[in-house]
C-alpha positions as CSV (number, residue, x, y, z in Angstrom):
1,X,1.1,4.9,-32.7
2,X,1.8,8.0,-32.9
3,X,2.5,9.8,-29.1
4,X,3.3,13.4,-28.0
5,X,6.1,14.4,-27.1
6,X,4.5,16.1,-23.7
7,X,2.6,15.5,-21.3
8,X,1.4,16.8,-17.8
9,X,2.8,15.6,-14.9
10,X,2.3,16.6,-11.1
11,X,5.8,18.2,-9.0
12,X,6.8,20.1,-6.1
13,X,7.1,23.5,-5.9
14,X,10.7,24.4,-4.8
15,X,11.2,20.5,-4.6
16,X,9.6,19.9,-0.8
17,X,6.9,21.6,1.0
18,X,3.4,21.2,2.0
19,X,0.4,19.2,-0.1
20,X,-0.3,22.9,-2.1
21,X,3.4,22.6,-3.1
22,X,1.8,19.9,-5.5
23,X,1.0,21.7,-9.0
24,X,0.3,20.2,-12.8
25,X,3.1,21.1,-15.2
26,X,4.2,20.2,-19.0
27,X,6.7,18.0,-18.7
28,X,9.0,15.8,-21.7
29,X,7.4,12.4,-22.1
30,X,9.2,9.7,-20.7
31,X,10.9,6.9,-23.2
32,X,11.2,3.3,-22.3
33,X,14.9,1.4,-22.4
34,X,15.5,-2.3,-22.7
35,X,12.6,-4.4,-20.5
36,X,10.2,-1.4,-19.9
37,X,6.7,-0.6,-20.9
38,X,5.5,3.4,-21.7
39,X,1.8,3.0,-20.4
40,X,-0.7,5.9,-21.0
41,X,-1.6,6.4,-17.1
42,X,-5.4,6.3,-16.6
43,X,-5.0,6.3,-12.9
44,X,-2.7,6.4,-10.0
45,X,-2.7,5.4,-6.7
46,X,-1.9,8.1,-3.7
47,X,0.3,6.6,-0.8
48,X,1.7,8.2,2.7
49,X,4.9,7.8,0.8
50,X,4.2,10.1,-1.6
51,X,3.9,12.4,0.7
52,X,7.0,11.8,2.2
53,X,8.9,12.4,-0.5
54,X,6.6,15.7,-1.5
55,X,8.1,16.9,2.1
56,X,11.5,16.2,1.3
57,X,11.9,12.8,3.7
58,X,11.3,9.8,1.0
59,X,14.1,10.7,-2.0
60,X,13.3,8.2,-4.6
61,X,16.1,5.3,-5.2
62,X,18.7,5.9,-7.6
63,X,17.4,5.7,-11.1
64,X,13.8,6.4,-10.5
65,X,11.7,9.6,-11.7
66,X,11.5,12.2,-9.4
67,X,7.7,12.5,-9.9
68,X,5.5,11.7,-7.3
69,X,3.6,8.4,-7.9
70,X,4.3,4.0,-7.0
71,X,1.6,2.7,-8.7
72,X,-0.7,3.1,-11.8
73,X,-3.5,1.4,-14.0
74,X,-3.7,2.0,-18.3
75,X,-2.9,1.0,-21.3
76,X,0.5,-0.3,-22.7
77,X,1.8,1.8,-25.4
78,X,4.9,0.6,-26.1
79,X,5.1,-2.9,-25.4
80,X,7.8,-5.8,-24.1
81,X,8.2,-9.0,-22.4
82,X,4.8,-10.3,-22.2
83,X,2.9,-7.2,-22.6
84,X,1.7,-5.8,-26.3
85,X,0.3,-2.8,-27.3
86,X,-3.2,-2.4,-25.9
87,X,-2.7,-4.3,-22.9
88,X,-4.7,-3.5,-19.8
89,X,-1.9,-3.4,-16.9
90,X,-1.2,-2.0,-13.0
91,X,1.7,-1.8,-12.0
92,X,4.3,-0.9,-9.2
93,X,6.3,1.9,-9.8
94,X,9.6,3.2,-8.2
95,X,8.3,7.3,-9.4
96,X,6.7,8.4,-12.1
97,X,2.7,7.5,-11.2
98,X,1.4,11.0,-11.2
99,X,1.6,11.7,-15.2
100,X,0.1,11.1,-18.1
101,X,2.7,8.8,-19.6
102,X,5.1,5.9,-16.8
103,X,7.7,3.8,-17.8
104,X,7.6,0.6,-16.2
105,X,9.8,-1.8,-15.7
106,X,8.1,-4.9,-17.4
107,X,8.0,-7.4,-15.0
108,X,6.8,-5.0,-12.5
109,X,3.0,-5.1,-14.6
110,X,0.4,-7.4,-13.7
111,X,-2.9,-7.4,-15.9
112,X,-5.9,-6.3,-14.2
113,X,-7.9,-8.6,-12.4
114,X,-11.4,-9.4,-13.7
115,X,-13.5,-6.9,-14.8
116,X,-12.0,-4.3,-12.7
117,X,-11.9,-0.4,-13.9
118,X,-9.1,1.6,-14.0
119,X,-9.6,3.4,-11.2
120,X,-9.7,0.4,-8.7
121,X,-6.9,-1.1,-10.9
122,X,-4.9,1.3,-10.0
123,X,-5.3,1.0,-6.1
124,X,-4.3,-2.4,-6.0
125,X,0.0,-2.6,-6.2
126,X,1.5,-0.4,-3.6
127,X,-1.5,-2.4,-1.2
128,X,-0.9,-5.9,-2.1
129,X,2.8,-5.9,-2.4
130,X,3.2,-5.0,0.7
131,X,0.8,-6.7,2.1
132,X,1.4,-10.1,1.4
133,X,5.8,-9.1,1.5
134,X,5.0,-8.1,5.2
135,X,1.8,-10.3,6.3
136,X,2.1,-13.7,4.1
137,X,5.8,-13.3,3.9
138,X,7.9,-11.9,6.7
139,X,4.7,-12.6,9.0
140,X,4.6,-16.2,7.9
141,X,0.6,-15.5,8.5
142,X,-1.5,-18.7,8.3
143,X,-5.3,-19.9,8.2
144,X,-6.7,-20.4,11.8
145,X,-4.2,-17.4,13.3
146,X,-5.2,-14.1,14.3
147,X,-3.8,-10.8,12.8
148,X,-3.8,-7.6,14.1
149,X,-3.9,-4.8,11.7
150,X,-3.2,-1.3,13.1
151,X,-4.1,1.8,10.9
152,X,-6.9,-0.7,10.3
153,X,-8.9,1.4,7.5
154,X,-5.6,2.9,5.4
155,X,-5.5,1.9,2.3
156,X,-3.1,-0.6,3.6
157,X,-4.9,-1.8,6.5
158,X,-8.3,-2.5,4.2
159,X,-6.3,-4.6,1.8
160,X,-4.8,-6.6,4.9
161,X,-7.9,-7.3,6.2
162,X,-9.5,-8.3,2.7
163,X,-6.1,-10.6,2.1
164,X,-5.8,-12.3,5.7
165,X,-9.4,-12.9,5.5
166,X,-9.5,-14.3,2.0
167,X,-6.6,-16.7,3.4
168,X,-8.3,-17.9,6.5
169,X,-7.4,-15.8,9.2
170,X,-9.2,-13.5,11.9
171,X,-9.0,-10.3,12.2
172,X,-8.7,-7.8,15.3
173,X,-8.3,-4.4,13.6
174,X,-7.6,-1.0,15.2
175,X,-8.8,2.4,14.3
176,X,-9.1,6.0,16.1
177,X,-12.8,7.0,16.8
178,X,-16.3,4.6,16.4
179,X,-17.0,5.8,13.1
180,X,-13.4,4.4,11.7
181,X,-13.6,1.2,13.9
182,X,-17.3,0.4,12.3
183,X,-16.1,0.6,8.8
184,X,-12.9,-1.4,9.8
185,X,-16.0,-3.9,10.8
186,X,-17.8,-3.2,7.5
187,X,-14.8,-4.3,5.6
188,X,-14.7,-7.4,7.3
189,X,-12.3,-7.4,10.4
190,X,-13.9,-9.8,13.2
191,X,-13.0,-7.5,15.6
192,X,-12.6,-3.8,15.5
193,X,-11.5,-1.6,18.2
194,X,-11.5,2.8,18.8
195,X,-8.5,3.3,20.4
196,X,-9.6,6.2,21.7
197,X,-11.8,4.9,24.3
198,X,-10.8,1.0,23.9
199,X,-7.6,-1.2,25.3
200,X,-7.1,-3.2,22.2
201,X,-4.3,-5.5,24.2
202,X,-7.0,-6.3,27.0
203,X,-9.3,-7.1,23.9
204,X,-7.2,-8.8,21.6
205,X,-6.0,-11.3,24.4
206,X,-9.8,-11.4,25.7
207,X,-10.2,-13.0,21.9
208,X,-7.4,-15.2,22.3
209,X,-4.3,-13.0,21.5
210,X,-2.0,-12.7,18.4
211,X,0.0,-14.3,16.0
212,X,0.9,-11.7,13.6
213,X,1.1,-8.0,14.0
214,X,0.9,-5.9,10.8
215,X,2.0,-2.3,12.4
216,X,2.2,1.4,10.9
217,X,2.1,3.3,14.1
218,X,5.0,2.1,16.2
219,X,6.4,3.1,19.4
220,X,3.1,3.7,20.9
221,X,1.8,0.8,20.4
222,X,4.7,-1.8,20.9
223,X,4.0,-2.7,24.7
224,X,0.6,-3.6,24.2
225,X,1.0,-5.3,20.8
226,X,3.7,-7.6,22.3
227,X,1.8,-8.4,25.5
228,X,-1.4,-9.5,23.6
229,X,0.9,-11.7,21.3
230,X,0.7,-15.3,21.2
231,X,4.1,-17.6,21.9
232,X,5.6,-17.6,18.4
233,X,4.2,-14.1,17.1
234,X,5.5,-12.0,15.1
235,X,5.1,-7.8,14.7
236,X,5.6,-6.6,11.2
237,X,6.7,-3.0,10.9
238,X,5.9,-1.1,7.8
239,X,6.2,2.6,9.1
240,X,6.1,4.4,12.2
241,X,3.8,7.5,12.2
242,X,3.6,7.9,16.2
243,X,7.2,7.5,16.9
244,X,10.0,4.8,15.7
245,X,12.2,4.2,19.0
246,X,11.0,1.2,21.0
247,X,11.8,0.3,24.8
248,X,11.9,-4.0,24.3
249,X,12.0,-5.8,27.2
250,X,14.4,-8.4,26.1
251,X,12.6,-11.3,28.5
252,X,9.3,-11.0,27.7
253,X,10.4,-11.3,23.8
254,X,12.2,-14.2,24.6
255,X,9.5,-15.8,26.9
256,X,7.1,-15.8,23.9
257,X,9.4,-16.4,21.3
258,X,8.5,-13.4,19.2
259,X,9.9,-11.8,16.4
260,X,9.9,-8.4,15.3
261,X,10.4,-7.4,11.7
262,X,10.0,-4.9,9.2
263,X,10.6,-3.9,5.4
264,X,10.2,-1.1,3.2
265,X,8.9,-2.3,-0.6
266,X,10.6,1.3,-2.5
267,X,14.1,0.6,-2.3
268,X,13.8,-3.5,-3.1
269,X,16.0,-4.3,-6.5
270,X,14.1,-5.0,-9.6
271,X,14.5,-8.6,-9.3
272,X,13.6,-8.5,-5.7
273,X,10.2,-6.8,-7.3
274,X,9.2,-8.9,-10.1
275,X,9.5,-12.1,-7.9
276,X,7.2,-10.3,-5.7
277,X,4.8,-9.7,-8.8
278,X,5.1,-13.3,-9.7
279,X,3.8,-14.3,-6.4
280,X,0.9,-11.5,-6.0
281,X,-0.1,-12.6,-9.0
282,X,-0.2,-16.4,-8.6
283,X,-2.1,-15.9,-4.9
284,X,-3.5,-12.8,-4.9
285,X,-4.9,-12.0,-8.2
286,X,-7.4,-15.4,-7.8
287,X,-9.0,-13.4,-4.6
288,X,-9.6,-10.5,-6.6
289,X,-10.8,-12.1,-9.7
290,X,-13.4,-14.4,-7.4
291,X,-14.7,-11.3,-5.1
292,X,-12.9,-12.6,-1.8
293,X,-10.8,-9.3,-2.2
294,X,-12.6,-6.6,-2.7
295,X,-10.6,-3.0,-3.1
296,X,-12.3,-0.5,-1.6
297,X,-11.5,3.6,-3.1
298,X,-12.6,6.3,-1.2
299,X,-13.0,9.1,-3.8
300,X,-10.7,9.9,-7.0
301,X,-9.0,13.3,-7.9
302,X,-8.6,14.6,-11.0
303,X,-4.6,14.5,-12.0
304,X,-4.8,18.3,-11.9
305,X,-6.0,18.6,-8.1
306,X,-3.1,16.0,-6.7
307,X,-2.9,19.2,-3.8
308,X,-6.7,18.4,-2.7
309,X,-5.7,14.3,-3.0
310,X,-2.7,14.8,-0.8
311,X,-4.8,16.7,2.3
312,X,-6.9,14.3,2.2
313,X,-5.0,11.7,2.5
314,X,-3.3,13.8,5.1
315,X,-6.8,13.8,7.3
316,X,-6.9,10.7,8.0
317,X,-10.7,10.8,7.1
318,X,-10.6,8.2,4.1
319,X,-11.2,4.7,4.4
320,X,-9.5,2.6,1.5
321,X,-7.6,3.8,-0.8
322,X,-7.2,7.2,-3.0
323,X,-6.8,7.9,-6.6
324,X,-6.2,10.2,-9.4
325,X,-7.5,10.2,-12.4
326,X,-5.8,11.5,-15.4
């Protein structure tokens, strides 16, 4: 097949700066090396990552593209491993998403689930792999427990809900304001609570406390997290947008046993990835393919308007995930 040698591709004005830093630009196709796939991007997922590294706080790990972009949906142009020209593939990405042509590591693809379309193809990697690292994983989450899923209608916290359900468990969700608490409800957390008016400790131990924390907020809500947590609980950290030093009184910890934890999936070796693939694939990819997962997108973007995508990510008015489409 023959490919240009070109292609457009999103990047930062003056390297960091705000989401109108973001602008299209012609940019030398990638090639793949030993192990990789070129896939012709159809769509890419957005992540609050992305825009950490757009502002200058996220550099990508050594080796990766400097474009914007961890995950994508398309076709493989370049095939090798398991994967052949004309394969439908997502994938997780360490850069490179927001383009027209990704080099992926091979092992790092997974074919879509079902009949799924690009677009929702493409919102599934970044969600699920850290999901079920942080949740199924480091959480140790099982059927009968409760988890508590802060940030609750992220695309992050959607896809935990949809997994933890789909395994067994309950949810107790949090979300600022009624309107993102009912569609925390709508995408299936058993209980959902507007932190703005609502004590979700006082609830979440009213409904029989927690065994697993998944957590994107931090400091602000560590107190209450750990007093509503059942003896052998466990907080997972995956960011900290409202502040990352926490006061932990040692006792109460020890009292209930707890453990607190955390990961980042970016900077995880490629090895470390593709066993991760192997396992989202084997447990995960059933849910999808059988409706118990659902992925939810909010709107899409077109490649060119990555700016727009980023503030409204930045809102905080979404619910699910958000896409570009190339």
């Amino acid at each position: 097949m023959s490919l240009p040698a070109t292609m457009t591709a999103i990047a930062v004005r003056d390297g960091a700066g705000p989401a109108d830093a973001l602008h299209a630009v012609i940019a030398d196709r990638p090639e793949p090396g030993p192990g990789q796939l070129l896939v012709r991007v159809r769509a890419a997922g957005v992540n609050r990552p992305d825009i950490l590294q757009r502002e200058g706080r996220y550099p990508p790990p050594s080796g990766a593209p400097s474009t914007l972009g961890l995950e994508i949906a398309g076709e493989v142009v370049r095939g090798a491993g398991r994967w052949k020209e004309g394969d439908r593939v997502c994938a997780l990405l360490g850069g490179g998403g927001y383009a027209e042509y990704a080099v992926v590591d091979a092992r790092h693809a997974l074919p879509i689930p079902g009949d799924l379309d690009f677009v929702h193809a493409a919102a599934i990697p970044e969600t699920a792999f850290t999901v079920y690292a942080n949740v199924f994983e480091h959480g140790a989450l099982k059927p009968a427990e409760t988890l508590l899923v802060h940030g609750a209608t992220s695309g992050i916290g959607v896809m935990a809900i949809r997994m933890a359900k789909a395994a067994g468990a309950r949810v107790i969700a949090t979300a600022r304001g009624a309107d993102k608490a009912a569609a925390a409800r709508e995408v299936g957390a058993d209980v959902a609570v507007d932190t703005t008016n609502e004590d979700f400790g006082a609830i979440a131990k009213a409904h029989g406390g927690i065994d697993v924390a998944l957590d994107m907020v931090g400091a602000p809500y560590f107190a209450k997290t750990l007093d509503a947590l059942n003896t052998g609980g466990r907080i997972v950290y995956i960011a900290s947008q409202g502040g990352d030093m926490l006061e932990v009184p040692v006792w109460a910890l020890m009292r209930k046993r707890a453990v607190l934890t955390g990961s980042t999936l970016r900077p995880r070796d490629a090895d470390e990835k593709a066993r991760l693939a192997g396992e989202v694939e084997r447990v995960v990819w059933p849910w999808i393919e059988s409706g118990r997962v659902r992925v939810v997108v909010d709107r899409t973007f077109p490649l060119a308007e990555a700016a727009q995508a980023h503030a409204w990510l930045e809102s905080g008015r979404h619910t699910g995930k958000i896409v570009l489409v190339t």
